[in-house]
Residue, then its C-alpha position, 0 to 999 in steps of 0.5 A: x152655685x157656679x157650674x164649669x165644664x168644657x162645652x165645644x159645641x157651644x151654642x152661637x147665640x149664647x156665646x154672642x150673649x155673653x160677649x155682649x153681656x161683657x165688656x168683649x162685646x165692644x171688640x168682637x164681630x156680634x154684628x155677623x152671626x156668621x163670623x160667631x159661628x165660625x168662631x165656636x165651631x173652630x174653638x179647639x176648647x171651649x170651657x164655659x161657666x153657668x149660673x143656674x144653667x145660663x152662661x155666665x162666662x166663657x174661655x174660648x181658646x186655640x191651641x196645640x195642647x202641647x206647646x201653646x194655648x191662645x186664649x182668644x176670649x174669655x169673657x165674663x158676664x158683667x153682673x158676675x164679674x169680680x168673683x173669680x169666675x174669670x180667674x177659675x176658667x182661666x185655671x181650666x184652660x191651662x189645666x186643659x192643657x199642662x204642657x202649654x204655654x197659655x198666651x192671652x192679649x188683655x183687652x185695655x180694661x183688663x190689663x192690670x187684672x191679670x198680672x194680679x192673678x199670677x200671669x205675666x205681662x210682656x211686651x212683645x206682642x205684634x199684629x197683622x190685620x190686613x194682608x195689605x199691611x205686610x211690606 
């Protein structure tokens, strides 16, 4: 049985497991535990879903409550993916937090699999990486 609860205290090392444990692995900073750290520490919502009581998936996301939620991660252990886990902590974080518009940028294997879940795709997303870039 699949377990879901909200969790900000979220253990770092368990977070960086589970993005290993998924594809998000390859494009998060697992290399620098301090970056992990700060990463669930300054999570507004953190709703995770365990297997026996380990972490199996995660939705780490930032938000007003009230107008938008940046669901920054959401990552799903690859040995439990395509069973709706990702679908279901998605619904948690909305339902989270009703009034809010829930943003989320796909990673490039995930870009079909949201739309057949009932989100939008737009094409208006822009990125600042580096000060330096902005003229």
């Amino acid at each position: 049985m699949i377990t879901y609860k909200i969790e900000n205290n979220l253990s770092p090392t368990e977070f960086r497991d589970v993005l290993i444990k998924s594809t998000l692995g390859e494009r998060r900073p697992i290399d620098d535990m301090d970056r992990i750290i700060d990463m669930v520490k300054n999570a507004d919502l953190i709703i995770t879903a365990r297997h026996n009581n380990q972490l199996i998936g995660v939705s780490r996301a930032v938000t007003d409550v009230v107008y938008c939620t940046y669901l920054s991660d959401l990552a799903v252990d690859k040995a439990y993916q395509k069973q709706g886990i990702g679908k279901e902590l998605i619904r948690l974080t909305k339902q989270e937090t009703p009034k809010a518009t829930l943003i989320l940028l796909a990673a490039p294997d995930a870009v079909n699999y949201y739309p057949h879940i009932g989100m939008t795709q737009i094409d208006v997303c822009f990125l600042l990486k580096d000060l330096n870039d902005l003229k």
